[in-house]
N, C-alpha and C positions, 0 to 999 in steps of 0.2 A: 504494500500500500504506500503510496506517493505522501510527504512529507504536506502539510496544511498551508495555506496560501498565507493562511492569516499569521505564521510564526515564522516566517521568512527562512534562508539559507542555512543550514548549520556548517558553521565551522567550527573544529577541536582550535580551543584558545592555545595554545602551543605552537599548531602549524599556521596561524595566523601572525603570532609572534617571529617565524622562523620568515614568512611570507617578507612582513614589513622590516626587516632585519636585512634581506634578501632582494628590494628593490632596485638599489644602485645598480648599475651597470656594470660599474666596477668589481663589483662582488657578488658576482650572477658565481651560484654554486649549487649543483645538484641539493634539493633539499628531500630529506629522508624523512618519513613518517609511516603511522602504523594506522592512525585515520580514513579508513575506507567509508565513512561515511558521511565526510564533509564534501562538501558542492565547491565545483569549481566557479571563481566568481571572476569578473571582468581582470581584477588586479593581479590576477594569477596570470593571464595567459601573457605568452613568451618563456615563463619561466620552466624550467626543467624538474619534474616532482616524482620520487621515483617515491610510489606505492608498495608498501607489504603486501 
């Protein structure tokens, strides 16, 4: 069953942390997590996210 409209994206606070850490260009670096249940969101994409 699909996540509710009304509680928006879930991201694990950790790989949100690792995301905004992770923006620079200069320090584009595979980021690692075990989160298979967060949504990818606009500010992710480019970025390289390897999933458990």
């Amino acid at each position: 069953m699909s996540r509710s409209t009304k509680k928006g994206p879930y991201v694990h606070p950790s790989l949100w942390e690792k995301v905004l850490a992770n923006q620079a260009p200069q320090n584009r670096q595979i980021i690692r997590t075990w989160s298979r249940s967060s949504v990818v969101l606009p500010e992710m994409v480019g970025m390289t996210i390897a999933v458990h």
